[in-house]
N, C-alpha and C positions, 0 to 999 in steps of 0.2 A: 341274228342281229346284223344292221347293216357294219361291213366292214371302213366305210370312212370314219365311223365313229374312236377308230384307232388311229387315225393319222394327226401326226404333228409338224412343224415346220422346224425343221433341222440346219442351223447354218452349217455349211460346207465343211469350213475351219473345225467345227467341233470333230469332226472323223477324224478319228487317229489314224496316223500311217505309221505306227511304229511303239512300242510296248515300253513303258517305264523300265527304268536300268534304276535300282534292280527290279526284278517284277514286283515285290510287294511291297513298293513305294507307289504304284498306282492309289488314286486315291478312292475310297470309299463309303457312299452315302447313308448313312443310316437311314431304313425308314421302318419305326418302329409302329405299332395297331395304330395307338393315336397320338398326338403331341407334335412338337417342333421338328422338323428332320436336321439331324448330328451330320457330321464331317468327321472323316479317321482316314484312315490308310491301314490296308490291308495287311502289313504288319502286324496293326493292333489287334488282331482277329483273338490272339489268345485272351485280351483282356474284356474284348465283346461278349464271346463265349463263357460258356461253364462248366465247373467239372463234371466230368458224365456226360457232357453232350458228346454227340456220333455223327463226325463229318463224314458223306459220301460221296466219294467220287468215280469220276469214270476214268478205267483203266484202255480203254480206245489209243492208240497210235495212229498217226496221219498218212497215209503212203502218199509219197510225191507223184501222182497222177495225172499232172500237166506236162502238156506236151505242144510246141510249136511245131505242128506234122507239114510233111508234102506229101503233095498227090500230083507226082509229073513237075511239073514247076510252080506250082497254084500251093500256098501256105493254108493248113488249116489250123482252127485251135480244138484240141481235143485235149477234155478232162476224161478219163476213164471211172467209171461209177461204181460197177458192181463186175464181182466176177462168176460170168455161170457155170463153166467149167474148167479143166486146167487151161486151154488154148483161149477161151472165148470171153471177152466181155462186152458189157455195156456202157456206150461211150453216151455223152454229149458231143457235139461237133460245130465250131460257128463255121456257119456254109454248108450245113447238111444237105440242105435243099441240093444241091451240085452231086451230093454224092450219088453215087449209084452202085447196086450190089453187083459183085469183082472189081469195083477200082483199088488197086493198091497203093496203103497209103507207107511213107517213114516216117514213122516216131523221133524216132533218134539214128544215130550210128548202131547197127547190130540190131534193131529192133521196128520189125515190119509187119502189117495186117493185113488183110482181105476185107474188106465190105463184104459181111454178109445180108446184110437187109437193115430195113429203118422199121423203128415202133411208129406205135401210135401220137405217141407227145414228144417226137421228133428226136427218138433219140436212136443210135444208131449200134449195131452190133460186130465187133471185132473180131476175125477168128486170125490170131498170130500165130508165126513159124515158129515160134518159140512157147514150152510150153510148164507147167508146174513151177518147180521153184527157178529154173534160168528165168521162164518169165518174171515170176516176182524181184529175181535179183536183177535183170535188164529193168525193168523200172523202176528201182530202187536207185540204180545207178545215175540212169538218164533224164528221169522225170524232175518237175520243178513242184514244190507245195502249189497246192489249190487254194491258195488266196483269194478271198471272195474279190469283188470290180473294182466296189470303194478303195481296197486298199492300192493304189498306183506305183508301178514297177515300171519303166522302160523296159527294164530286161529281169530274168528270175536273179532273184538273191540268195546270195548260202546263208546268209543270216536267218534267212527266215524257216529253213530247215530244223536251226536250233529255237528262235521263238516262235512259231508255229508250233511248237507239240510242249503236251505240258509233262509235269516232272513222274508225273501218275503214268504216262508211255508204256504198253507196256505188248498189246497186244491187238495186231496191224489189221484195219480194215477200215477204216474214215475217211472220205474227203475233205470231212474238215472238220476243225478242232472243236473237243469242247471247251469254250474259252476261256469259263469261268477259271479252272485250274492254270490256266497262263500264269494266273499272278501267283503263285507258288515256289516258293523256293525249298531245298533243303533243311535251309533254316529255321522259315517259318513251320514246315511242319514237326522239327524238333521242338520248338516253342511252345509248339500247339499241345502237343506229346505232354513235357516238362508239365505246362499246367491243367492236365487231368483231362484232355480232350481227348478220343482213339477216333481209328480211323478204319473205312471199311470199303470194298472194293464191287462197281458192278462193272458190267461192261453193255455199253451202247452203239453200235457202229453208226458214225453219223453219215446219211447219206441224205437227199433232196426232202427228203420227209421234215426235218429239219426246218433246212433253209428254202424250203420253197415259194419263189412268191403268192401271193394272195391276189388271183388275179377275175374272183367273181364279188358280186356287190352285196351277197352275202352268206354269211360266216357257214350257213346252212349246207351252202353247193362244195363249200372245198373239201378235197379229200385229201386227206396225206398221205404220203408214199409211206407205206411198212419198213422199219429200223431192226436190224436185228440187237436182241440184247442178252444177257445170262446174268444169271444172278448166281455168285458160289452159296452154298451151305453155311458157308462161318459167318458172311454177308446178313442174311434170315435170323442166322440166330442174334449178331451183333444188333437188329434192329429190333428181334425180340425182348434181349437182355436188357437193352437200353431202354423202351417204355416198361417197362416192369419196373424199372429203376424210379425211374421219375425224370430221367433224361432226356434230350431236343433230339430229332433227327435235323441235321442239316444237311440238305443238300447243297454240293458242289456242282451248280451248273442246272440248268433244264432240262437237259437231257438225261442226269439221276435223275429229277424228280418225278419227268415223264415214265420211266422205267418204273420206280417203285411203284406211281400211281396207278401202272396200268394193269400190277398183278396184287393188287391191295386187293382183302376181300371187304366184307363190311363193314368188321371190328378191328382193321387199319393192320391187318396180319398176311407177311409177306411172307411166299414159299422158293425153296431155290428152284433153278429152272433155267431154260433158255426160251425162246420162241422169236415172234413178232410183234411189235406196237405199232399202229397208225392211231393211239392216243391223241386226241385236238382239243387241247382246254381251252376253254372259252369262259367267261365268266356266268356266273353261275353252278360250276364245277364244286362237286364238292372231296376237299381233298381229304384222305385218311392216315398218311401215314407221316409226309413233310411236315414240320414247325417253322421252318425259317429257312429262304431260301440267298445262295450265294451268287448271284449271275452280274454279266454285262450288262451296260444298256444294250437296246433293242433296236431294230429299224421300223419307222413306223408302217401303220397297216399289217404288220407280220403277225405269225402266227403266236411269236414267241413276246410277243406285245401284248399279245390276248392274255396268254399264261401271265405273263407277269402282273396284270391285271384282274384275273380271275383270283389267283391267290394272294392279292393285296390289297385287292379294291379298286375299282376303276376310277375311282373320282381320288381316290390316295396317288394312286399312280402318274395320273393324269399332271398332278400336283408336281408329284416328286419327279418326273421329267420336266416339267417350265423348271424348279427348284435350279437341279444338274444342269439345264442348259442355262439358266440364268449364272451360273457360278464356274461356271467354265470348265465344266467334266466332259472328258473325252469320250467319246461313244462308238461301240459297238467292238467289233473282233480283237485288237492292240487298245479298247481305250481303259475307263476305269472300271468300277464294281460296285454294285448294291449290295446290302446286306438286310433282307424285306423279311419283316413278321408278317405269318399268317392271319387274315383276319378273318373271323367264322361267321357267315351271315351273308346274306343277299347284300349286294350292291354292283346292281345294273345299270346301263348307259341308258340314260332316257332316249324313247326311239319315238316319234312321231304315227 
């Protein structure tokens, strides 16, 4: 389907540059199968929810992978993406075109690479003198969060070390967060606890797959990059135990729900495991295992626009973003939160 049919006109001002204090004071739109769409705040989640429902979320950690490099006197900007071996990763680079394999570039103080060659979608390969875990810990040290553009920094902030990752942190391999858990506090998930809601753990490592832009005219030609995930044992059985009960699976975020969807069998039954997802919901998708999902708004034409679409309805969706931008909800990585019932049944964008 063509992919404009996703895009919407976003004032400026609604982007957030910065996270509700405390995080679930952010505010949250209800949009329930059919009827008026509710106003809450992410607090209220215990009183949304029900006993027996099974919130999931991703236990992913962000590593600070920004880096403001030289190469000679010439600044580059390098996110590091993926790691292929102890020495060697995969970067993004702005000014790759300039690169060439042997230029050596500085990360930081104590922390320097080799160009060893460029891919195919321009991204660029590192082999550093440092190597396993000094590496990890040299950019742990010196690296800045990968803050997506929108969010605007002069300079990296320590703030956003601690709001950047959410309280679920646990286990390091993301570029960037899954956001819906931002709004999470200690609190809130005692509360959650208190009234009869548990809680269960996957892991998704977020990388371009994610966030990638959507840059063909239809949804047909994109392909997503593969996400690594694992699913524990007590995970499987908690979403077992829970539909047997008669209880919601809620996902915390799109990238649980991408996870689960992508190892559902037919009768919505998940095994533990690790592997790869390049899962791309689109509407029409039919989902087996989610009831209700927790996410941010979206950026329009994204992928993650489609998803939230496919599993609410397009012409609901559509709706329920004029709603938020009519009433002044913040959008996307630091803004607010949807709380979306699934709805079961075709409902596609009309296409010419």
């Amino acid at each position: 389907m063509r992919v404009d049919l996703f895009d919407f006109a976003l004032p400026p001002e609604r982007i957030a540059q910065a996270p509700a204090r405390p995080r679930d004071a952010a505010r949250l739109l209800l949009v329930p199968r059919a009827g008026a769409f509710g106003e809450a705040r992410v607090r209220d989640l215990p009183r949304l929810l029900a006993p027996g429902d099974l919130l999931v979320v991703n236990d992913t950690r962000v590593l600070p992978v920004r880096f403001t490099a030289r190469r000679g006197e010439a600044r580059v900007e390098i996110t590091l993406l993926k790691a292929e071996d102890p020495r060697r990763w995969t970067a993004l680079a702005k000014g790759a075109r300039r690169l060439r394999p042997g230029d050596r570039i500085r990360l930081a103080e104590g922390l320097e690479a080799e160009v060893e060659g460029r891919g195919e979608g321009g991204e660029i390969r590192l082999c550093f003198d440092l190597e396993g875990p000094a590496l990890l810990e040299a950019i742990r040290r010196r690296g800045s969060m990968p803050l997506p553009p929108y969010i605007r920094r002069p300079e990296p902030c320590d703030v956003d070390r601690l709001d950047y990752q959410t309280p679920f942190a646990e286990r390091e391999g993301s570029i960037a967060a899954p956001t819906a858990g931002l709004h999470f506090t200690p609190e809130l998930v005692a509360a959650l606890e208190k009234a009869g809601m548990t809680f269960a753990k996957v892991t998704l490592h977020v990388g371009l797959g994610t966030f990638q832009p959507v840059r063909v005219a239809d949804t047909r030609a994109h392909r997503m990059h593969a996400e690594r995930y694992e699913i524990p044992a007590a995970t499987a059985a908690a979403v077992a135990g829970t539909r047997e009960r008669g209880g919601r699976i809620v996902a915390v975020g799109t990238t649980v729900l991408r996870t689960l969807e992508s190892v559902a069998d037919a009768q919505g039954r998940i095994a533990a495991g690790s592997g790869e997802t390049d899962l791309f919901v689109t509407p029409g998708h039919r989902f087996r295992v989610v009831d209700r999902l927790l996410t941010n708004f979206h950026l329009p034409k994204s992928t993650l626009f489609m998803l939230v679409c496919a599993f609410a309805g397009y012409r609901r969706m559509r709706a329920a973003y004029a709603f938020a931008i009519e009433r002044g909800f913040r959008f996307f990585s630091y803004g607010d939160a949807c709380l979306l019932d699934r709805q079961d049944g075709s409902d596609l964008p009309e296409e010419p």
